[in-house]
C-alpha positions, 0 to 999 in steps of 0.5 A: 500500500502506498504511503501518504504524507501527512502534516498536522500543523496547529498554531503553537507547532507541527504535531506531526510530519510523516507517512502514514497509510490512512488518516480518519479525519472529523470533517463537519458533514462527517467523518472520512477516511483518506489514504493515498491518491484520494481525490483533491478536497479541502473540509473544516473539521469538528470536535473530534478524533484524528486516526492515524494509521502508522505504516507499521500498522500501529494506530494513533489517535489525536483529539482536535477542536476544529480546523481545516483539512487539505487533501491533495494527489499527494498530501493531506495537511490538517490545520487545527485550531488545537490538537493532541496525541492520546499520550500528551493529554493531562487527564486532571486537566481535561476532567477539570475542564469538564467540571468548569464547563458543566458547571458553567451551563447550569449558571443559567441566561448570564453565560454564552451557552454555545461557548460552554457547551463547545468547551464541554465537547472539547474537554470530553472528547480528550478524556476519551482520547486520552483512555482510548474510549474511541467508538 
């Protein structure tokens, strides 16, 4: 199986430069999967799970917040508002996060509603990641 080259790149770094043999991406009308010589497109991505298919056969999983994906003949470049390996992920932190945005719903008319509730999305999606909860 040919290789794909694969760049994800958030504001802060370049999480990951390599070849891979498929990538599942979040795309906002769903998720889908690229593997070399897919057709050209470009999709904003949602909360989500970034899965990545090592040419060793090994998996990896990336939580992202959202972005943009690039898919061309011959590379695919994710643009991520955020984005983190399973490994990476502070499991305090993100369960801390939970309990502020859950917290913050239940304040009522005084908050922005949308905000919380993205920020609750992003939270749990990294806890999942983090203990490999991938459905």
């Amino acid at each position: 199986m040919p290789l794909l080259p694969l760049e994800i790149i958030t504001p802060d770094a370049v999480l990951f430069s390599g070849k891979i043999k498929s990538i599942r991406v979040p795309g906002s009308e769903g998720s889908f999967g690229v593997l070399a010589g897919h057709a050209p497109l470009m999709a904003a991505l949602e909360i989500g799970v970034l899965k990545l298919e090592h040419d060793n056969g090994d998996i990896e999983y990336i939580s992202t917040s959202g972005g943009f994906v690039q898919v061309t003949q011959d590379k695919v470049i994710v643009l991520a508002d955020s984005a983190e390996r399973a490994k990476d992920i502070d499991v305090s932190r993100a369960e801390a996060a939970i309990a502020r945005a859950r917290e913050r719903l239940k304040g009522g008319e005084s908050i922005d509603y949308n905000r919380a509730q993205k920020a609750l999305s992003r939270a749990l999606n990294r806890v999942k990641v983090a203990q490999g909860d991938i459905s």
